[in-house]
C-alpha positions in Angstrom: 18.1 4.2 -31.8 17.5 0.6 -33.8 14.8 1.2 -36.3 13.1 -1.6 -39.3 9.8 -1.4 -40.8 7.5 -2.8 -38.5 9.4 -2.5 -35.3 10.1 0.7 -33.8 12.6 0.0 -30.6 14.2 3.6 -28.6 16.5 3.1 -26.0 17.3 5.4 -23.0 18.3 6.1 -19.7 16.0 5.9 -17.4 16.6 5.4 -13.8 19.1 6.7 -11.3 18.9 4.4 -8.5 19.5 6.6 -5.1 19.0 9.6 -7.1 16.5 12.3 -8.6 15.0 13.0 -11.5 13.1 11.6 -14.5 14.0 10.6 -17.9 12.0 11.1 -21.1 12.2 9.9 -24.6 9.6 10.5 -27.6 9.3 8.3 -30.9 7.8 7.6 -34.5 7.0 4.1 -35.5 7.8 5.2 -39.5 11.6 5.8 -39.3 12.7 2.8 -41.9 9.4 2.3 -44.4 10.5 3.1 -47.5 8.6 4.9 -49.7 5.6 2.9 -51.0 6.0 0.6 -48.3 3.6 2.2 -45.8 0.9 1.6 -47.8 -1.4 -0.7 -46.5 1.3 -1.7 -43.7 0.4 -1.3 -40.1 4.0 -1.1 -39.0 4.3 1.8 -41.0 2.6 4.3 -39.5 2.8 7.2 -37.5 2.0 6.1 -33.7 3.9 7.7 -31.5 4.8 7.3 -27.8 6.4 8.8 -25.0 8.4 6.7 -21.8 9.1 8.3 -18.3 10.5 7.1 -15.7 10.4 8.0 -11.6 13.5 6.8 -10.4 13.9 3.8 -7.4 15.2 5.2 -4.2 16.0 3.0 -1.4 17.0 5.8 0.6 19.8 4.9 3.8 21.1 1.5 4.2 21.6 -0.3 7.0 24.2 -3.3 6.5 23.7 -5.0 9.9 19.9 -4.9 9.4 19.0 -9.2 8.4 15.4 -7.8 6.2 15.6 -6.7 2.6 15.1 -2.8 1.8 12.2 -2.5 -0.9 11.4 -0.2 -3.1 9.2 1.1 -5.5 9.6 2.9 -8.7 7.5 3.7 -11.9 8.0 3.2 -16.1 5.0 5.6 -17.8 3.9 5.1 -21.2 1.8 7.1 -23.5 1.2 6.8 -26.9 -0.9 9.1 -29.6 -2.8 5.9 -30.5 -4.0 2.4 -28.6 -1.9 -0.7 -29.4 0.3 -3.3 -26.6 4.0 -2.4 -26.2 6.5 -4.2 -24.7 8.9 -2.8 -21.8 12.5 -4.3 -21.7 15.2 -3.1 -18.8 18.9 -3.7 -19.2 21.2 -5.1 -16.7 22.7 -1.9 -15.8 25.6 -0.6 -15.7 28.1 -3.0 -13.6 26.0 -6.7 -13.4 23.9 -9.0 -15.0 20.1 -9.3 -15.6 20.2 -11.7 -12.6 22.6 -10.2 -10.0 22.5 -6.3 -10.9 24.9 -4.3 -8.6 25.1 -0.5 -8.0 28.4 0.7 -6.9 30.0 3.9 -5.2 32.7 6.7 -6.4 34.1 5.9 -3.4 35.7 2.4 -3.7 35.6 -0.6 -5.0 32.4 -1.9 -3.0 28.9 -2.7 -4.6 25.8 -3.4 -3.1 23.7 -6.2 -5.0 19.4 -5.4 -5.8 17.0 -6.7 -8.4 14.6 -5.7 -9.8 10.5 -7.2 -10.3 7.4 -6.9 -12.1 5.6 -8.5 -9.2 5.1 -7.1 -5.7 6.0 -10.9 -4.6 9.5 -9.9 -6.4 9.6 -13.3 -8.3 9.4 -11.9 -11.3 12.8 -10.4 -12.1 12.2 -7.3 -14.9 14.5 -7.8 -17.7 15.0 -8.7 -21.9 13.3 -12.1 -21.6 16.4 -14.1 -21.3 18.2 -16.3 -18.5 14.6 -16.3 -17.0 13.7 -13.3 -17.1 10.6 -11.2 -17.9 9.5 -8.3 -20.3 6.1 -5.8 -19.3 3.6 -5.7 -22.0 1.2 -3.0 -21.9 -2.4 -3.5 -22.9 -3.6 -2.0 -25.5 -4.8 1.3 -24.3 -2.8 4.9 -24.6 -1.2 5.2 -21.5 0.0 2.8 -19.4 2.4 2.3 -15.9 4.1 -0.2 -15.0 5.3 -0.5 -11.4 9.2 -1.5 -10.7 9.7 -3.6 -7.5 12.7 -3.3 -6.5 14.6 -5.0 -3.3 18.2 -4.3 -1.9 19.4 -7.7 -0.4 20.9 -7.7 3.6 23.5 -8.3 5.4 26.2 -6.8 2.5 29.3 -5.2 4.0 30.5 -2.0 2.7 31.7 1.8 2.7 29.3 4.5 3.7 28.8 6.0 0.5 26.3 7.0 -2.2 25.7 3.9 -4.4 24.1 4.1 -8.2 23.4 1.9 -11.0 21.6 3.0 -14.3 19.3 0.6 -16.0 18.3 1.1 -19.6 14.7 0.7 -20.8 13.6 -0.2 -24.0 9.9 -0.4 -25.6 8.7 -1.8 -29.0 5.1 -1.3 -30.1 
């Protein structure tokens, strides 16, 4: 956890792609105000907000088959008070922000997805760099954003279980 006055960031763990479970982390914005700083200061105070995740699951893959697989999963926000937050999500664990990759136990194969803020997948979710985009929330208390997530054809490998974990991270 990075913490300044006036910016509260957690990190975490939240998806297992191809697997179960859900991921939860709880924060403060007042972690780093000094004493006699939160006075007046709006950064300073004592919001706090919970993230969950459902994971994405693109369930069996069929490498001769010439269509994408798509998926859906889902980042949940809710905070004590209203105010926006902003929604970052890591590379993962084995690519880049614009070619992720999950891979197997099994072998040295990988299987390449992405994934989107937009059901047109155009917008790839990510920091904000190399073209990619952040979620902001509105300003209410609780908040979803949807994950669209696509698998891409045609990619040649093992049978096997494939993963990748992606790391969220919010701001208010």
């Amino acid at each position: 956890m990075r913490t300044a006055c006036g910016l509260w960031i957690a990190t975490i763990l939240t998806l297992g792609l191809c697997s179960a479970g859900v991921a939860t982390v709880e924060g403060q914005r007042q972690q780093g105000c000094g004493q006699g700083q939160a006075t007046g200061n709006p950064h300073c105070n004592s919001r706090q907000c919970t993230l969950s995740a459902s994971p994405i699951n693109f369930g069996v893959y069929n490498m001769f088959d010439t269509q994408a697989l798509d998926s859906v999963g889902e980042l949940s926000v809710q905070c004590s008070s209203a105010g926006s937050v902003k929604v970052s999500l890591g590379a993962g664990s084995f690519g880049t922000l614009l070619s992720r990759l999950m891979k197997t136990t099994a072998g040295p194969d990988s299987l390449s997805y992405q994934v989107y803020l937009d059901q047109s997948r155009q917008a790839i979710f990510g920091d904000g760099s190399s073209g990619t985009s952040v979620a902001t929330m509105p300003s209410s208390q609780t908040a979803v954003i949807r994950m669209y997530a696509r698998l891409a054809p045609l990619q040649f490998v093992r049978a096997g279980d494939y993963a990748d974990g992606l790391l969220a991270t919010f701001s208010f």
